[in-house]
ZAMARGU-4260 file (C-alpha; in steps of 0.2 Angstrom, whole numbers, plus 5000, padded with zeros to 4 digits):
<rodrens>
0) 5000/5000/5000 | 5007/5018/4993 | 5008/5029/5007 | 5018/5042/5002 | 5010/5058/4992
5) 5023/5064/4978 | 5020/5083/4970 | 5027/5089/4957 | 5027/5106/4954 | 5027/5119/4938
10) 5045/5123/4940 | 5049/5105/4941 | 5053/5105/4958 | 5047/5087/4966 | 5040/5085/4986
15) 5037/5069/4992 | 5032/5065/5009 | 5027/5052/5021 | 5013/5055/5034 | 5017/5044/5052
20) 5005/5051/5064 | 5010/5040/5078 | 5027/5052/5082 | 5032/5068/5086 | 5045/5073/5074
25) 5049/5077/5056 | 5062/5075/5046 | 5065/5085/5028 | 5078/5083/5016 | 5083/5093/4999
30) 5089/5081/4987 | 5099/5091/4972 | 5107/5081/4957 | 5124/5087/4959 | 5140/5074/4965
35) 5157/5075/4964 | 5154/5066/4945 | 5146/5080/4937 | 5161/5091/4939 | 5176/5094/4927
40) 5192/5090/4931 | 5198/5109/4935 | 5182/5110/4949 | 5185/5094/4957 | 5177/5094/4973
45) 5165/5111/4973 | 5151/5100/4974 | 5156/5098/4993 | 5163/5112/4996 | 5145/5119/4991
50) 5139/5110/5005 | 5149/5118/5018 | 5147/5134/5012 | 5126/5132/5014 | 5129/5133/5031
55) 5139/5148/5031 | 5125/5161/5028 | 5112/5168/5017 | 5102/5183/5012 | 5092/5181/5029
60) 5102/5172/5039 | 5121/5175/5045 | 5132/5155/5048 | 5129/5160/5066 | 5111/5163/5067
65) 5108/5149/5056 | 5115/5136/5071 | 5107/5146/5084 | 5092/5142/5077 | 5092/5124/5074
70) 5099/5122/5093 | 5083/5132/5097 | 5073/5121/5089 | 5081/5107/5097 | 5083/5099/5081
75) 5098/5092/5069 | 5103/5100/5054 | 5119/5091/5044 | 5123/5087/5027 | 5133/5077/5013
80) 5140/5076/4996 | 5140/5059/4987 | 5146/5054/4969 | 5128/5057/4962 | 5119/5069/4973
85) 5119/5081/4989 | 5108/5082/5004 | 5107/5093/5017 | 5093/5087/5030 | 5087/5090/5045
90) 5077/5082/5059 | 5066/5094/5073 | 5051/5093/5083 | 5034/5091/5071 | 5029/5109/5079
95) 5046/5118/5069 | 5044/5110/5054 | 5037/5129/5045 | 5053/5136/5054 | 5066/5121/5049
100) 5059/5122/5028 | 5060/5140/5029 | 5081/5141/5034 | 5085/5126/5024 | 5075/5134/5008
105) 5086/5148/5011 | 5100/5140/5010 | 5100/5130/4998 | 5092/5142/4985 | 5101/5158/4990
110) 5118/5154/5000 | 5129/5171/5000 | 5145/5162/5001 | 5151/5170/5015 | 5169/5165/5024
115) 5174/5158/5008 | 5193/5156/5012 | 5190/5151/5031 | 5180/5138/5024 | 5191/5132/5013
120) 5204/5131/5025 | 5193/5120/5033 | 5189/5108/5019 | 5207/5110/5017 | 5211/5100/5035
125) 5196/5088/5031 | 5206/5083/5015 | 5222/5081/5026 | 5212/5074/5041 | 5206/5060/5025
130) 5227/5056/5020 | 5231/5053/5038 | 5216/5040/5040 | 5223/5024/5026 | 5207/5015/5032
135) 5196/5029/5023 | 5211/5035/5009 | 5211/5020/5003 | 5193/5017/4998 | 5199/5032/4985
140) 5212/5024/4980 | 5199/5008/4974 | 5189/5018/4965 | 5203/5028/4955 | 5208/5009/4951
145) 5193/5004/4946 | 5184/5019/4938 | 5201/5027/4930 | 5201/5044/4924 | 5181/5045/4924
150) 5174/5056/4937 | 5169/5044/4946 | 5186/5038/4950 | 5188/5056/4960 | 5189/5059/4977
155) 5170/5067/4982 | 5181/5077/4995 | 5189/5085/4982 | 5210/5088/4979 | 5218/5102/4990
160) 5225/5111/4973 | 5207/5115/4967 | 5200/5119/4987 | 5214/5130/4985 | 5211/5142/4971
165) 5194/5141/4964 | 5186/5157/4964 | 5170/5162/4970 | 5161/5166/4952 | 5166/5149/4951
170) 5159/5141/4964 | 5142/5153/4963 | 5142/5146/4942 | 5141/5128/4948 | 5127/5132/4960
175) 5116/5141/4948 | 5119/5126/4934 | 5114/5113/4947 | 5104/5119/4959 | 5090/5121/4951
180) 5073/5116/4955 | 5069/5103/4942 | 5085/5096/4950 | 5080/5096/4967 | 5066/5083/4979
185) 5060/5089/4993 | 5057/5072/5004 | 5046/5075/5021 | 5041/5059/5034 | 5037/5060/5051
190) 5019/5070/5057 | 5021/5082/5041 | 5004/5085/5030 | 5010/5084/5012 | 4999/5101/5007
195) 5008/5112/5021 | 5024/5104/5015 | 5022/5111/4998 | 5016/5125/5002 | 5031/5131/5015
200) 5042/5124/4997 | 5032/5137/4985 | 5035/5151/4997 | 5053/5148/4998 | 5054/5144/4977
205) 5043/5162/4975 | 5058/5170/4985 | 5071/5163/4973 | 5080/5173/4959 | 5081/5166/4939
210) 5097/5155/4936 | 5103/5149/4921 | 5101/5132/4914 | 5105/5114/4921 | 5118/5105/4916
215) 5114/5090/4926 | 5110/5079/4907 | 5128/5083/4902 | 5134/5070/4918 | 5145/5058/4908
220) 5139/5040/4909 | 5153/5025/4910 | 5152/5018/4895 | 5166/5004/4896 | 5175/5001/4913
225) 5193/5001/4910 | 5203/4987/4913 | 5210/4982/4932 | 5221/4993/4940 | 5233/4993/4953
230) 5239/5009/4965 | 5248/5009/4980 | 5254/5023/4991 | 5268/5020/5003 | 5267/5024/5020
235) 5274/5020/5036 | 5259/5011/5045 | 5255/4996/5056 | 5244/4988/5045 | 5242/4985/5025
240) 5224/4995/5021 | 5220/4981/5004 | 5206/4984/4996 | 5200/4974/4982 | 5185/4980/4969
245) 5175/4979/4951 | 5163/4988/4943 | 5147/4983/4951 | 5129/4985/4943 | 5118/5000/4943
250) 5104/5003/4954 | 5090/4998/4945 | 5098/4982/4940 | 5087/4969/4943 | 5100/4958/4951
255) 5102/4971/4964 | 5094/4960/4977 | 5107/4947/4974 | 5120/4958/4975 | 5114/4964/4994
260) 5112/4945/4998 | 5129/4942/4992 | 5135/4955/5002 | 5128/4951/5017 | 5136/4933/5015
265) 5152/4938/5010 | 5157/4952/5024 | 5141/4961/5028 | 5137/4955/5043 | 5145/4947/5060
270) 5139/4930/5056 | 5146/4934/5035 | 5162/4923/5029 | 5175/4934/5029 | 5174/4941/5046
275) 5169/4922/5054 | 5186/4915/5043 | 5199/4929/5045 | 5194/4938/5060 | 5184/4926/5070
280) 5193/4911/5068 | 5210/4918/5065 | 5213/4935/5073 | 5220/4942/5057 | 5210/4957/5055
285) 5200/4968/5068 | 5190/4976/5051 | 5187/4966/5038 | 5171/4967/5026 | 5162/4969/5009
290) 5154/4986/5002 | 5143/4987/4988 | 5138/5004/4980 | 5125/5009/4966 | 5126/5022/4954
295) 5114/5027/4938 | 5124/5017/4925 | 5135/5007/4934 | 5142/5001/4952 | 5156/4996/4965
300) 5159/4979/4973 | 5174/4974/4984 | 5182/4970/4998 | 5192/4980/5014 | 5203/4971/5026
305) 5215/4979/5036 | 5232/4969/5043 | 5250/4964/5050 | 5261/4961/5038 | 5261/4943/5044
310) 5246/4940/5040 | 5245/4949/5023 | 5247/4932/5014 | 5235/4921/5021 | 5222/4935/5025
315) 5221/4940/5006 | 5222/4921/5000 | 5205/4917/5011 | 5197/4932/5004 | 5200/4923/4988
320) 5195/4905/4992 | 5178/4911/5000 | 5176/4921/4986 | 5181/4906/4973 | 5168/4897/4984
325) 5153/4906/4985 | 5154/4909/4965 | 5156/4890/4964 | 5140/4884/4970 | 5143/4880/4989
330) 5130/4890/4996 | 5120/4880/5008 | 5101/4886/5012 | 5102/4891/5029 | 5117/4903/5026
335) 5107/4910/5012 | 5091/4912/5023 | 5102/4919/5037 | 5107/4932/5022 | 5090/4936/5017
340) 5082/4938/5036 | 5097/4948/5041 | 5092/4959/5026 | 5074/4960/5029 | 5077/4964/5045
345) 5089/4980/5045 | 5077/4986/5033 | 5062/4983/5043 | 5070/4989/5058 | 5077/5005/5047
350) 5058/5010/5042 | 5056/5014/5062 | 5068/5031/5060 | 5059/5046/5050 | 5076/5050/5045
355) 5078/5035/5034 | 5061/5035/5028 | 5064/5053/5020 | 5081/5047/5013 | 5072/5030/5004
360) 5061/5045/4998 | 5071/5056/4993 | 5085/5046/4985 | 5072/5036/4974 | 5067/5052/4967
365) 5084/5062/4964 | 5090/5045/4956 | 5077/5040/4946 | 5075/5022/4954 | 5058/5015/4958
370) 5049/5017/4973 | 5046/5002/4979 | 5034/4996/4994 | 5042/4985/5009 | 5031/4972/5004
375) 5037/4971/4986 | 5056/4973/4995 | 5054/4958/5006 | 5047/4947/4992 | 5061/4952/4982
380) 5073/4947/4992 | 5063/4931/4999 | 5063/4927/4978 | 5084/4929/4975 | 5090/4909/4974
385) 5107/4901/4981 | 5112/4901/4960 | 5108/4920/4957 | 5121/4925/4970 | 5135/4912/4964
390) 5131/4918/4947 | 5133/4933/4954 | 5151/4933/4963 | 5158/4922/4947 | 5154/4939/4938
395) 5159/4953/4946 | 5170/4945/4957 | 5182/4934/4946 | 5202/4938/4950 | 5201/4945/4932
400) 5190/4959/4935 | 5199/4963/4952 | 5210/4979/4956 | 5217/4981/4970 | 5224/4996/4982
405) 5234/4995/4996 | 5243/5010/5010 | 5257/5001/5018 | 5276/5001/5021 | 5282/4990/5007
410) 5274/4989/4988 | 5283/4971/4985 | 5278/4962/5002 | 5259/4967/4994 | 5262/4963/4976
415) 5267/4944/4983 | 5253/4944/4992 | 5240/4951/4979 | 5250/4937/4970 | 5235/4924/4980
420) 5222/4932/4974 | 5223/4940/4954 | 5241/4934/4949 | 5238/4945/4932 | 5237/4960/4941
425) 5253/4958/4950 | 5262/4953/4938 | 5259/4966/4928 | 5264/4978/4942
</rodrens>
């Protein structure tokens, strides 16, 4: 049963919302199509550097007022910037919804860029904070491997050398392409009345000045993956930070529900392989896990494991035999049940926050993916057999179709070990 209400209106501006009357809060959410992919190689990383600056003042508001307020309210107000879209969200009483829409409209629609080099300094120690942190750099370092020069092979932080010297007609450009409103959802849950929501939305939309074009159709799509990849950045560190990916599928790919179960089974979860096998059993890793991510045309699938350079080997080499195995078939029925209640159940579980209702709202709007119902979820999942997610894992996870990062002291102690998993790769290192 639908019970969300979705308006678009005439400037193309869409507002979904959900209607729970059994609590006391709301949560809101502007969507806008604009991630680190949509920029060009010489503006890499405005698109979250945007997203700092929103809360450093508009027309109406100065940075300082804008966080007095929320604290007022008692509510939360944050933001993100991923490869494919920004948010920036909020979560008060139901009583300060009018108030919450009314800053955030102003914000997003008419930032003044205030503080500009402050703020940059700041992004500026997020991007070093990032290089001092191997378990989070090297997930960059993955996706430069497997994505190449495409955009979405870019850090979504951005590089220090553009943070550093974009202008500010630069910045304010790339807002008015992308920020417009037929690229931007409104998403509401929580005890909210859908006509009140769109109403506080037109009123903020009235207030807004013209802006150029969109250039949110130019996003380039990934046509052809290039071939595997290997990079490694040398650094003095306990541990080898490995991690081992391939293009994935997109986010309306049907076999989407596979690749969650398969995910789930492989390092998702406490009871999944890879943690039971190398850190479990073995003490060989204190993180060890899968990640699968989803864009428009394409997707990510891979493996992190962090280690002691005595266990480097035989870490990586189960990694590679649980993967071998799980594409060849053994897959027993209660491991693959466990999978699809543990699944089931984070999503059911999930639906109890406002928060994440707004965000399944909101991120199946601004991505184009349908909307489905819980119960159409659940029997999706109930529907995904043991030979879907072998079939699976032999695809996207074959050693051929592997790259592979790694920060740690010594290049050739990981290329012997990477030698366990895709020979091909490291051999041609």
């Amino acid at each position: 049963m639908q019970n969300w209400v979705l308006t678009e209106l005439d400037s193309g501006e869409r507002i979904v919302s959900e209607k729970l009357g059994h609590v006391r809060s709301a949560a809101v959410g502007y969507w806008i199509g604009a991630g680190s992919r949509d920029e060009e190689a010489g503006e890499a990383g405005v698109t979250h550097f945007i997203e700092h600056l929103l809360f450093k003042g508009t027309g109406s508001y100065s940075a300082l007022e804008i966080a007095e307020i929320f604290d007022g309210l008692g509510g939360e107000l944050n933001a993100a910037t991923s490869r494919e879209h920004t948010l920036v969200y909020a979560r008060v009483p139901d009583h300060h919804l009018d108030t919450a829409v009314e800053v955030m409209s102003d914000m997003v629609f008419s930032p003044a860029f205030a503080e500009l080099d402050a703020e940059r300094e700041v992004v500026l120690e997020e991007i070093a904070m990032y290089d001092d942190a191997p378990q989070e750099l090297v997930h960059d370092l993955i996706a430069e491997a497997v994505f190449g020069d495409h955009p979405l092979g870019r850090p979504v932080i951005g590089n220090s050398e553009v943070i550093s010297t974009i202008p500010r007609e630069a910045i304010a450009r790339y807002h008015d392409e992308m920020y417009v409103p037929a690229n931007i959802v409104v998403a509401a849950a929580g005890n909210v009345e859908h006509d009140r929501v769109v109403e506080l939305v037109e009123n903020a939309l009235a207030r807004r000045r013209a802006v150029g074009e969109s250039r949110q159709n130019l996003r380039p799509p990934l046509v052809q993956p290039p071939p595997p990849r290997l990079r490694f950045q040398q650094k003095d560190t306990e541990q080898y930070h490995v991690c081992l990916a391939a293009p994935g599928i997109s986010r309306s790919d049907r076999r989407r529900f596979a690749a969650s179960i398969l995910d789930a089974i492989l390092g998702g979860s406490a009871s999944s392989r890879l943690f039971q096998e190398i850190r479990e059993k073995r003490g060989m890793a204190y993180a060890v896990y899968s990640f699968v991510s989803q864009y428009t045309d394409t997707g990510q699938i891979g493996v992190y494991l962090g280690t002691r350079e005595d266990n480097l080997d035989d870490a990586l080499a189960i990694t590679a035999e649980q993967i071998a195995d799980i594409a060849g078939g053994n897959l027993p029925e209660r491991e693959l049940a466990r999978a699809k209640e543990n699944l089931k159940g984070r999503i059911l579980l999930s639906m109890e926050s406002t928060s994440t209702r707004m965000n399944r709202l909101g991120k199946s709007l601004i991505t184009d993916s349908e909307l489905l119902s819980l119960d159409r979820i659940v029997a999706e999942i109930d529907a995904v057999e043991a030979i879907s997610v072998s079939e699976l894992a032999g695809a996207l996870l074959a050693s051929d179709r592997l790259s592979a990062a790694c920060i740690g002291p010594k290049e050739d102690r990981f290329l012997a070990a990477l030698e366990r998993v895709t020979p091909e790769l490291a051999r041609a290192a």
